[in-house]
LUMMIMAR-388943 format. One record per atom (N, C-alpha, C): x, y, z; atom name; residue in one letter; residue number from 1. Coordinates in pm, whole numbers, m for minus. Each point is the difference from the previous one (the first is absolute). Layout:
LUMMIMAR-388943
X / Y / Z / CA / a / NUM
...
//
This chain:
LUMMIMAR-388943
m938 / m155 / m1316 / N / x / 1
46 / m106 / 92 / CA / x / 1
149 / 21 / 32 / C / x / 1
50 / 97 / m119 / N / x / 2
183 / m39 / 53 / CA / x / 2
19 / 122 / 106 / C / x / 2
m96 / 69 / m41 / N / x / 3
m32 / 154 / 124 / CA / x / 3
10 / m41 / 148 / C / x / 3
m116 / m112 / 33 / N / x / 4
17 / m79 / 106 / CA / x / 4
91 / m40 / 2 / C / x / 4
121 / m132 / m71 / N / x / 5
61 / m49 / 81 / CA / x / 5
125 / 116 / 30 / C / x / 5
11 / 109 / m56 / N / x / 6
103 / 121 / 21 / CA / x / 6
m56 / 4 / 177 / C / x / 6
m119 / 58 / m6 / N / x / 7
m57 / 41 / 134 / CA / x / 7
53 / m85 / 125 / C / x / 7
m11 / m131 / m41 / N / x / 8
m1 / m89 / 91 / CA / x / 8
152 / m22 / 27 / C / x / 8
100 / 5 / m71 / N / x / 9
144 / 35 / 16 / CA / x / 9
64 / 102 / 89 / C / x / 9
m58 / 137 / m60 / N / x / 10
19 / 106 / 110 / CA / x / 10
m58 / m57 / 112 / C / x / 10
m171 / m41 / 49 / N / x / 11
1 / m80 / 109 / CA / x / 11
84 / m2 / 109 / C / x / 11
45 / m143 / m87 / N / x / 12
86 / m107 / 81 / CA / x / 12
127 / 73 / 6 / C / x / 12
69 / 89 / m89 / N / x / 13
128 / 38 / 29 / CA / x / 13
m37 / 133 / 138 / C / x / 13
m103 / 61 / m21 / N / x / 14
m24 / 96 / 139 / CA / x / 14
m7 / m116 / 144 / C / x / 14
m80 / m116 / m11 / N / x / 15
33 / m78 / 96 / CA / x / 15
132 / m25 / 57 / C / x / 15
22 / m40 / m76 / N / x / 16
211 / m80 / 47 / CA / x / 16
87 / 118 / 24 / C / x / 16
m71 / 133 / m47 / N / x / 17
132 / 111 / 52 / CA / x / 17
m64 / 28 / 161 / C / x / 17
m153 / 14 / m13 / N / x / 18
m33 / 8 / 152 / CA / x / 18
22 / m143 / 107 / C / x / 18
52 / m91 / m32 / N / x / 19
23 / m96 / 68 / CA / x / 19
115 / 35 / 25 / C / x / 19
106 / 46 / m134 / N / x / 20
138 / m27 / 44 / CA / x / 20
2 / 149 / 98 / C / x / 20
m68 / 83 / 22 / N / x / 21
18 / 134 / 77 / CA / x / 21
m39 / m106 / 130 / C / x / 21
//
């Protein structure tokens, strides 16, 4: 489960750098 919430971090941090691009 902590595998996931790692996953889900990278995620969201790949989101907000492609937003901020």
């Amino acid at each position: 489960m902590q595998r996931n919430k790692e996953v889900k971090i990278k995620f969201s941090a790949c989101l907000i750098a492609n937003k901020l691009r």
